[in-house]
Structures are given as structure tokens and as C-alpha cells.
C-alpha positions as CSV (number, residue, x, y, z in Angstrom):
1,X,-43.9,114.2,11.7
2,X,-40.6,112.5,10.4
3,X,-37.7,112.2,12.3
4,X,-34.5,112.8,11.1
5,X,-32.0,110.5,10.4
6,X,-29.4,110.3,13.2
7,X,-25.6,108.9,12.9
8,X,-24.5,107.2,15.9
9,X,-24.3,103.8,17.7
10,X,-26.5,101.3,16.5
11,X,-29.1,100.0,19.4
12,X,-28.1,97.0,20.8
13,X,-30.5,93.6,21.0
14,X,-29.8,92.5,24.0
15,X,-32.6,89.5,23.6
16,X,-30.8,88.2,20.5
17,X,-27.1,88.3,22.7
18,X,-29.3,86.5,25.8
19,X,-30.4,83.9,23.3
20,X,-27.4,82.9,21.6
21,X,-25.5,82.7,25.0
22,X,-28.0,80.3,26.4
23,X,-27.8,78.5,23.0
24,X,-24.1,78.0,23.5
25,X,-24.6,77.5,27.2
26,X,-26.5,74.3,26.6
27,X,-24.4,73.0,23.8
28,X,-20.9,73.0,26.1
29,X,-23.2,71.2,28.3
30,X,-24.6,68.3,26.3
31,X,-20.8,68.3,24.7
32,X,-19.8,67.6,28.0
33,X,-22.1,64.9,28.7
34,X,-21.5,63.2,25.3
35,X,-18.3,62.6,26.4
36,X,-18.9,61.6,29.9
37,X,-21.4,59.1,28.3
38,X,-19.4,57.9,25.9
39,X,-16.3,57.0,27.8
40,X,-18.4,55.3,31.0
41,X,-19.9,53.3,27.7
42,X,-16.6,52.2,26.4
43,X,-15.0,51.1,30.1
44,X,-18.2,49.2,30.9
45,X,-17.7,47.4,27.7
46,X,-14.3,45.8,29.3
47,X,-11.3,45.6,27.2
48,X,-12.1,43.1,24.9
49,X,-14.4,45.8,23.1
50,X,-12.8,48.9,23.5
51,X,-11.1,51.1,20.0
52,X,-7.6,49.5,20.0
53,X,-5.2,49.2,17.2
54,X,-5.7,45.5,17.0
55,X,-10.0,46.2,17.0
56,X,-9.5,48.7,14.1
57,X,-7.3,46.2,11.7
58,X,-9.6,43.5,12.4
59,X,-12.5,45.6,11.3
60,X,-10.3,46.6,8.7
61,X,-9.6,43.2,7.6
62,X,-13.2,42.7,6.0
63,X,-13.0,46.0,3.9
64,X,-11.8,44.9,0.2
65,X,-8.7,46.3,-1.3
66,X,-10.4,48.2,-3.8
67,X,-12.9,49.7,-1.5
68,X,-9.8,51.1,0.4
69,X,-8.2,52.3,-2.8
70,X,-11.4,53.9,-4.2
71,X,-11.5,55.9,-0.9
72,X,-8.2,57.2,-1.5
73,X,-8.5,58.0,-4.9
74,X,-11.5,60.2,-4.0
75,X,-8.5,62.4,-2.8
76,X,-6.4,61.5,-4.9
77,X,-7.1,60.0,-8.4
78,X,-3.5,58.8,-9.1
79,X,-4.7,55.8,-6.4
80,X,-7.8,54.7,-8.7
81,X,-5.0,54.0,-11.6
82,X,-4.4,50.6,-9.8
83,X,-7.7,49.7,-9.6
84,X,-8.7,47.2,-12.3
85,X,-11.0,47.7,-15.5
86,X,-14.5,48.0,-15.1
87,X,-14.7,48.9,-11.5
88,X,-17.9,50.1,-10.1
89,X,-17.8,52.4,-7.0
90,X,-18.1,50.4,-3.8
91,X,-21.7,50.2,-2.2
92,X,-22.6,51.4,1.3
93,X,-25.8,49.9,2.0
94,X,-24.0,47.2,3.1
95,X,-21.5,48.6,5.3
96,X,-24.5,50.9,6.6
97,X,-26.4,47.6,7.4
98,X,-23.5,45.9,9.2
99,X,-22.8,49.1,11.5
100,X,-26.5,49.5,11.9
101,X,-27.5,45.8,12.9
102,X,-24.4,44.6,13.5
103,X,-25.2,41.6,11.4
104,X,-23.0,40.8,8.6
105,X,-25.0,39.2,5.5
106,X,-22.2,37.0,4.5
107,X,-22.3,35.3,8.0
108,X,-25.3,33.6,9.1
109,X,-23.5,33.4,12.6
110,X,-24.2,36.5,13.1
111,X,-28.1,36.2,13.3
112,X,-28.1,32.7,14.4
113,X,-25.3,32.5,16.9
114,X,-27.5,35.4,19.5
115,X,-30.6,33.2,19.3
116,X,-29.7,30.0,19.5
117,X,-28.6,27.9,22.2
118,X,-25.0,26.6,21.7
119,X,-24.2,28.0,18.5
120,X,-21.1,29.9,19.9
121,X,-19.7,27.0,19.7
122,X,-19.5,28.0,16.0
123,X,-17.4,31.8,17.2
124,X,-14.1,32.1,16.4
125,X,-12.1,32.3,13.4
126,X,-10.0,30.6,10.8
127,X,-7.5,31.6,10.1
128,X,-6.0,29.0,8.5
129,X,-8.0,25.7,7.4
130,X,-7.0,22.1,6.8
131,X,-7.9,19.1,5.2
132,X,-11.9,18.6,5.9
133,X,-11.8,21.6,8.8
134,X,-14.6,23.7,8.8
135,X,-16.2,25.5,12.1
136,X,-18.2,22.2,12.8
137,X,-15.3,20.5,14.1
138,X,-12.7,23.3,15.7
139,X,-11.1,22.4,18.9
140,X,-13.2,22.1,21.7
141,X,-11.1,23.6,24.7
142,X,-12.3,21.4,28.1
143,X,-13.4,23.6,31.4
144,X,-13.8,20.6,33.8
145,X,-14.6,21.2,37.8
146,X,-12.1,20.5,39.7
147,X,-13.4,17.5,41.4
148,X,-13.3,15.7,37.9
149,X,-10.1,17.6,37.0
150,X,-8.5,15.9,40.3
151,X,-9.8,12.8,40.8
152,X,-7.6,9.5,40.6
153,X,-7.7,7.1,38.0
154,X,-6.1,4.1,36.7
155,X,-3.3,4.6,34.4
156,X,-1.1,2.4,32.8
157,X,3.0,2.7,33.8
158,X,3.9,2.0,30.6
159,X,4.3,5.1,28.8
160,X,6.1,7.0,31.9
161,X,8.8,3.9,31.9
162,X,9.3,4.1,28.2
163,X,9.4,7.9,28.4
164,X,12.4,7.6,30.6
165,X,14.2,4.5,28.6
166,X,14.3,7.2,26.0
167,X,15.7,9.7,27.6
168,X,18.7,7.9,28.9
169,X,19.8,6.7,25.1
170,X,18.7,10.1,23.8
171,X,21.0,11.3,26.4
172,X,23.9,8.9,25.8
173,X,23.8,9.7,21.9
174,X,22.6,13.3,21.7
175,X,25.0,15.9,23.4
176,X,23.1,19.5,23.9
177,X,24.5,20.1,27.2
178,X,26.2,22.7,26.7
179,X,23.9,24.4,24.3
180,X,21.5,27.5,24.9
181,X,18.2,26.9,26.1
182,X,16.0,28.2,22.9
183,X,12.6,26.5,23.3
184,X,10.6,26.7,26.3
185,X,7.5,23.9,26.7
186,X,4.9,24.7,29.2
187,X,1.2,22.9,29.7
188,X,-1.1,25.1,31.1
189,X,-3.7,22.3,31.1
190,X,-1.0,19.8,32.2
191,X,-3.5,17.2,33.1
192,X,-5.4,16.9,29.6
193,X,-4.8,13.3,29.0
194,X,-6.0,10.3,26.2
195,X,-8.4,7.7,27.2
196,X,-7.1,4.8,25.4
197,X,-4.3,5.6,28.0
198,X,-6.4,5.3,31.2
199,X,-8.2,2.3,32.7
200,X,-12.0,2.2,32.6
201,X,-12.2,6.0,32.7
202,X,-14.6,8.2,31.0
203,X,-12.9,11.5,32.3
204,X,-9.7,11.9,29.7
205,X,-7.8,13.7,32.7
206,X,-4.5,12.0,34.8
207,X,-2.3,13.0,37.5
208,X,1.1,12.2,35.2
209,X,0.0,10.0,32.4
210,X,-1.1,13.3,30.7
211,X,-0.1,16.2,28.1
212,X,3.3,16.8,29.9
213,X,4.3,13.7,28.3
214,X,4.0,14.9,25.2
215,X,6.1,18.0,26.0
216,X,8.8,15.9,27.2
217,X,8.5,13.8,23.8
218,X,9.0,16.9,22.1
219,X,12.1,18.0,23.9
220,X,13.7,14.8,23.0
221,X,13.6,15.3,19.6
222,X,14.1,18.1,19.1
223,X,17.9,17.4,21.0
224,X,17.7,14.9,17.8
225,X,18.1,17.9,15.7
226,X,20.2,19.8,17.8
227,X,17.5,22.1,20.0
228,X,17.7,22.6,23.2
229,X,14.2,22.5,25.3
230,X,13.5,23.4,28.6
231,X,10.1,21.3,29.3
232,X,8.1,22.3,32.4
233,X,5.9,19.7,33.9
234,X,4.3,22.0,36.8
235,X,1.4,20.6,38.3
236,X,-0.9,23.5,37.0
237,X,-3.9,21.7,38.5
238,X,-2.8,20.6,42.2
239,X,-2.0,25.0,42.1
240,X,-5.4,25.6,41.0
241,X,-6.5,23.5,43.6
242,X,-4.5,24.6,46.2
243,X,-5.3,28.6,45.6
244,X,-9.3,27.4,45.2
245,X,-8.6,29.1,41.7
246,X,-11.0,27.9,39.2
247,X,-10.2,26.0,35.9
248,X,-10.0,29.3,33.7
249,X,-7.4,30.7,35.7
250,X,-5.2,28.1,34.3
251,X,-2.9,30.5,32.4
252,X,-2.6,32.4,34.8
253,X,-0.7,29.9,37.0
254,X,1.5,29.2,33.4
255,X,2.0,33.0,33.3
256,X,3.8,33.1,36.2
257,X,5.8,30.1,34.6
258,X,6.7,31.6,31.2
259,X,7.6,34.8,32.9
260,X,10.2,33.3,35.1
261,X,11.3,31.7,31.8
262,X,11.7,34.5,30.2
263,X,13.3,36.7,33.0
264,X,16.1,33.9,33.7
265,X,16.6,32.6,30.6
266,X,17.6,35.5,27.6
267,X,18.3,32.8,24.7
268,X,14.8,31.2,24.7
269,X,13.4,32.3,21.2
270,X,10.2,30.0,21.0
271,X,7.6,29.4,23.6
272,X,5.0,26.2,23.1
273,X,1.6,25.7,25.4
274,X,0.7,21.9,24.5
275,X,-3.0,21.1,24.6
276,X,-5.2,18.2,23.9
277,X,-8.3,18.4,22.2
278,X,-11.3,17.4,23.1
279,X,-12.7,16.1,19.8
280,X,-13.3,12.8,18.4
281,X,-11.2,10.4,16.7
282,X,-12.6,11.0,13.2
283,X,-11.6,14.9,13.5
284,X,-8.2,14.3,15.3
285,X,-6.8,11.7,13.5
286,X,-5.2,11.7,9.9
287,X,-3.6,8.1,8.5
288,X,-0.5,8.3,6.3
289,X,1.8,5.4,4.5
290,X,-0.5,3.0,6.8
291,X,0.1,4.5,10.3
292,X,-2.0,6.8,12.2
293,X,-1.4,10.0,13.3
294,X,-2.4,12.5,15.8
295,X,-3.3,16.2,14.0
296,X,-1.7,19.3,15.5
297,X,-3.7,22.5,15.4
298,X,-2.7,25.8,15.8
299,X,-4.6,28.7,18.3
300,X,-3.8,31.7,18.5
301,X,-5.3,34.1,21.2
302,X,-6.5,37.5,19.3
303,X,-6.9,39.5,22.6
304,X,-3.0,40.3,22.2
305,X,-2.7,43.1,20.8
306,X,-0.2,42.0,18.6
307,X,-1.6,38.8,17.4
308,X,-0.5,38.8,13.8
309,X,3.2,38.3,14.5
310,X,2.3,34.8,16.3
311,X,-0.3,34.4,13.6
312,X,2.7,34.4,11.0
313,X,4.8,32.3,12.8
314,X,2.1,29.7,13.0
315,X,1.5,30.5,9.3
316,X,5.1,29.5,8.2
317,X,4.4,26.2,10.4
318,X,1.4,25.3,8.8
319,X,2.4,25.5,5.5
320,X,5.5,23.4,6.4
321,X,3.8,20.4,7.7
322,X,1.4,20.7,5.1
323,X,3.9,20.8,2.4
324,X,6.0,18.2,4.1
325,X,3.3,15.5,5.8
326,X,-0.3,17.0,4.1
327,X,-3.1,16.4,6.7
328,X,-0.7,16.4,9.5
329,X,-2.0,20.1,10.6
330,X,-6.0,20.8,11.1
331,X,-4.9,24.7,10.6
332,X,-4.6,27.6,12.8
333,X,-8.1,28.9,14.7
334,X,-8.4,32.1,16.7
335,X,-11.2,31.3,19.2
336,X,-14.1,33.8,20.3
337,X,-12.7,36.4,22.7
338,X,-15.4,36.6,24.9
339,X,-16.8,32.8,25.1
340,X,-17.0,31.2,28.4
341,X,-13.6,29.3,29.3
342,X,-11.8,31.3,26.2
343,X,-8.8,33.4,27.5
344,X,-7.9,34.8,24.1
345,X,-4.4,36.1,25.1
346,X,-2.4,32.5,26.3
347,X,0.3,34.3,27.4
348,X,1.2,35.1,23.7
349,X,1.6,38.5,24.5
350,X,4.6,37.2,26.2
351,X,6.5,36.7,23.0
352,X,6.4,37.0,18.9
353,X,7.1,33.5,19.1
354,X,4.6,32.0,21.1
355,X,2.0,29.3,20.3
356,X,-0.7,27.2,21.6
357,X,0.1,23.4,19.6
358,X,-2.9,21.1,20.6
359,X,-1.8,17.8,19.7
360,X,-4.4,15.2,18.9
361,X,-7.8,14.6,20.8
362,X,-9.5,12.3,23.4
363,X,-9.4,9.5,22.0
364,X,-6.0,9.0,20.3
365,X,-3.1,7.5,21.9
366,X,0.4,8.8,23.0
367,X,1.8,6.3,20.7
368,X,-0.6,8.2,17.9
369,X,0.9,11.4,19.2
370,X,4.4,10.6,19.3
371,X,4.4,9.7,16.0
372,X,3.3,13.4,15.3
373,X,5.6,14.9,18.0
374,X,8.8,13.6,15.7
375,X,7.3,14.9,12.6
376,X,6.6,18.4,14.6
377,X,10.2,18.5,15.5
378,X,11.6,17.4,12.4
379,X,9.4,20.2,10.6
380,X,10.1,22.9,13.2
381,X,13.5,22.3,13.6
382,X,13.9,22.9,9.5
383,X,12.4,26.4,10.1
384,X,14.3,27.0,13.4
385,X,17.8,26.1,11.7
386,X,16.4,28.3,8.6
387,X,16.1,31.2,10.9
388,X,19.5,30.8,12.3
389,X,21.1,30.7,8.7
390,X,19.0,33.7,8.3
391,X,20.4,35.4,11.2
């Protein structure tokens, strides 16, 4: 027999309820360890990989323009009135690839520079190229033990006596005195020197015929044009040796330096680390109106999270030197963050207007170098002046 139909409460399922509880139960759970998994992946990866600002605008950088716009005219199709005629939708097998195999198709490096031994050599990035640059022959930055980095060698007095001949009639002629201090000159690798200057070496490193030179060069004429430099001729290797710090630390000891510079001295605007490169002649050298000339090259360290505003000073450098003296300048590079020996800050976090200047290479001579170190300041003291009209 039929029953009746009854009104009243509905019976519940309490194996349907028991199920979808245990279901959300287990998706907190693996929510939970997602994260947890995630952010012990990112802090293993150290800073140099982790999501920053500076990471997402260089990813950024290799997305075209019209890609971007296309993506925002999918929102909104006034955007896609600026993109030009006959534009095809951007493809994303590509992109897809890149992300998946994080090789990029357009750079053999990619592939090649894993597998290979040596071929980070070929890392980094140019920003900025020069006359016959290419990533065969960027600067090679020197890592020597400290045994080699200390040891004495034969050195000619010469260039230390005519050094301070030039000082005294710079200093009789050239009153700056009483000006501010507004450039600061450090050498983190102080000892970098130039074996035509040494005697019978094969190591291009010296106690004080070395890169410090060349910073004191520079501070004399730039008081030629008015500038007043503070050059610091610290000992950066004796410190190393004397904290059994090893040869990368280097900038850390200059740190220290800049930092007390910039605590004591509020009118310093520009801040220069002077290098030597460790290239050949053939790369380093460039001859104009029948002299010879040392190349400068610009680096700047992308680990700062503000990079780009010392990238565009060394930008508006560049182009001076190479509309004034073309060849002078091998270009601006931005070595590989994570090689071995690579510190990819140089205290350019420090300040907007900080650079890295390497001035010729192992085998050119201070004489060579000078010759580029008045150009330098002729150039830099064009802008600097330029920026105080400005102002």
C-alpha cells in the first residue's frame, strides 16, 4: 500500500555533509602547504632570484610594446588604436616555451651556456655597445689569490714622481680649495695595475704603481675644469689580507669607504670605482689623430634594485664620449648576477650617481690611460657643469 505524502522537514544526508567537509578539510590543508612550499622555494633561491620590482621589469623588458598594448586593449579597445596597421595578435607558444624551458630561442646562451664549460663567460648583458664590442670581448673582472695579489714586484718610480710634479703646478695654477667636495674616487681593486709598468712581471698587480694612480690623474683634471675630487687610495688589499677576507670581498672593504664618504661629506653628487681590465691590447685600445688611447667601459651592477638610474647616468656618458672622441668608450655592460667573483651591486646602491669606470686593460700603459683620463674629465665635466646650469 501507498503511503501518503507527508509535509515536513526534508531528511538530512549526513554522508553527503561528511564528504564535503573532508573535501574542504584536505583542500585548507594542501593550500597550506602550497604556500609553505612555495615560500621555503623562494628563500632557498637567495636574493638574487627572488620576485622583486627590479626581476619583474627586467622580465618585462623582453615583452614588445605591442604585445603589452594588445593585452590591454583586450580590456580595453581604445589601447589597440595605437597599435600599427596590419597587426597580428601576439603568439604564446613562445612565451609558453620560454617559461616552460627556460630557454629563450633568440639566445643560444641559453642552451649552450648550462652545458658547456666556460661559456658563462659569455653572461651578462649589454646594455650599451661600442665600436667592435660584442660578448666575445667584455671585461674580464680579475679574482687573483691573495698570494699573487700581494706579492712584490719591480716597478718603475717614474710615474709616482711625475704624478706628484703634477700635482704641485696643478696646485699652484688651479684654485679649488675652497670648493665643495662633489666627486668621490674610490678603487675597490686598488692594486689592478699595467704591465708595461712593471719589471719582468707577468702578474699585472703592484703595491702603488697601480689603479689609484689613475684616480689621482682624474682628480687633477677635473680641478682643471673646476671639480673638486676627493680620491681615496686605501690599501683595499693589505685589509683583505689583514681580515684573511678573500678577494670577492673587495667591495665590501670599499663599502665601508663610500659610506663614510657619504655620511661626512653631504655635497658629494658623483661616486667613481676605477678598474682595470683584464683584456688584451687589441680590445682595450682605440688610436685617434695618431696617439693611442686607453678605452673606458662602463658596468653597472643589476642586483641594485634600482639599477636604471645609474644605467642612465652612464647612458648620458656614453653617448658623450662617443659623440665627442668616437671609440673612446667600449659601452656600458651589466655582468651575470650570479657568476663566480661577480658582485652585481658595487656599492651602486649607494647612490643614483654611482659608476664602475674600467679604464683600459693589462697591457696598456698609464701614459695610454692618462691620455683618456683628460678626455674623461673634459667630457664629464661638460655634463657635470650642464647639470648645474640645470639646477
Amino acid at each position: 500500500m501507498k503511503k501518503p505524502y507527508t509535509y515536513g522537514r526534508r531528511p538530512v544526508n549526513r554522508h553527503w555533509k561528511r564528504t564535503s567537509f573532508q573535501k574542504t578539510f584536505v583542500s585548507l590543508v594542501l593550500g597550506v602547504i602550497f604556500i609553505f612550499f612555495t615560500t621555503a622555494t623562494l628563500t632557498a633561491l637567495g636574493p638574487g632570484y627572488t620576485l622583486t620590482s627590479a626581476s619583474v621589469n627586467k622580465m618585462s623588458e623582453h615583452i614588445p610594446l605591442e604585445t603589452l598594448v594588445y593585452v590591454l586593449g583586450s580590456e580595453n579597445r581604445y589601447f589597440q588604436q595605437a597599435l600599427p596597421d596590419g597587426h597580428e595578435p601576439p603568439s604564446m607558444t613562445p612565451v609558453l616555451f620560454e617559461l616552460a624551458t627556460n630557454l629563450n630561442p633568440d639566445d643560444p646562451r641559453s642552451l649552450l651556456g648550462r652545458e658547456l664549460p666556460g661559456f658563462s663567460l659569455f653572461d651578462g648583458r649589454i646594455i650599451t655597445a661600442g665600436e667592435g664590442v660584442d660578448y666575445t670581448n667584455m671585461p674580464i673582472e680579475s679574482s687573483p689569490p691573495m698570494e699573487v695579489l700581494l706579492a712584490e714586484r719591480e716597478a718603475s718610480t717614474e710615474r709616482i714622481e711625475e704624478l706628484a710634479d703634477l700635482k704641485q703646478s696643478v696646485a699652484e695654477t688651479e684654485s679649488v680649495e675652497d670648493l665643495p667636495v662633489t666627486v668621490h674616487i674610490v678603487h675597490s681593486h686598488n692594486r689592478e695595475s699595467y704591465l708595461p709598468e712593471l719589471q719582468d712581471a707577468s702578474d699585472p698587480f703592484h703595491e702603488t704603481v697601480n689603479i689609484t694612480l689613475v684616480g689621482e690623474r682624474l682628480g687633477i683634471e677635473l680641478a682643471k675644469h673646476g671639480i673638486r675630487a676627493e680620491v681615496d687610495t686605501t690599501d683595499i688589499g693589505a685589509k683583505l689580507n689583514e681580515r684573511k677576507w678573500h678577494f670577492s670581498q673587495s667591495y665590501e672593504v670599499s663599502r665601508e669607504i663610500v659610506e663614510e664618504a657619504v655620511s661626512g661629506e653631504e655635497d658629494i653628487q658623483f661616486f667613481f670605482d676605477l678598474h682595470r681590465d683584464s683584456q688584451s691590447r687589441e680590445v682595450t685600445t682605440v688610436e685617434m689623430n695618431g696617439e693611442k688611447y686607453a678605452k673606458t667601459l662602463f658596468v653597472i651592477g643589476e642586483n641594485n634594485p634600482n639599477y636604471e638610474k645609474n644605467e642612465a647616468l652612464a647612458l648620458k656618458l656614453h653617448q658623450k664620449l662617443q659623440n665627442q672622441y668616437y671609440g673612446l668608450s667600449r659601452g656600458i655592460f651589466a655582468p651575470p648576477v650570479s657568476a663566480s667573483g661577480r658582485n652585481g651591486v658595487y656599492n651602486q646602491d649607494l647612490s643614483s650617481n654611482s659608476l664602475l669606470v674600467e679604464f683600459g686593460g693589462v697591457e696598456n700603459s698609464l701614459e695610454e690611460v692618462y691620455r683618456s683620463v683628460e678626455l674623461f674629465a673634459e667630457v664629464f665635466s661638460e655634463f657635470y657643469w650642464e647639470q648645474q646650469t640645470e639646477e
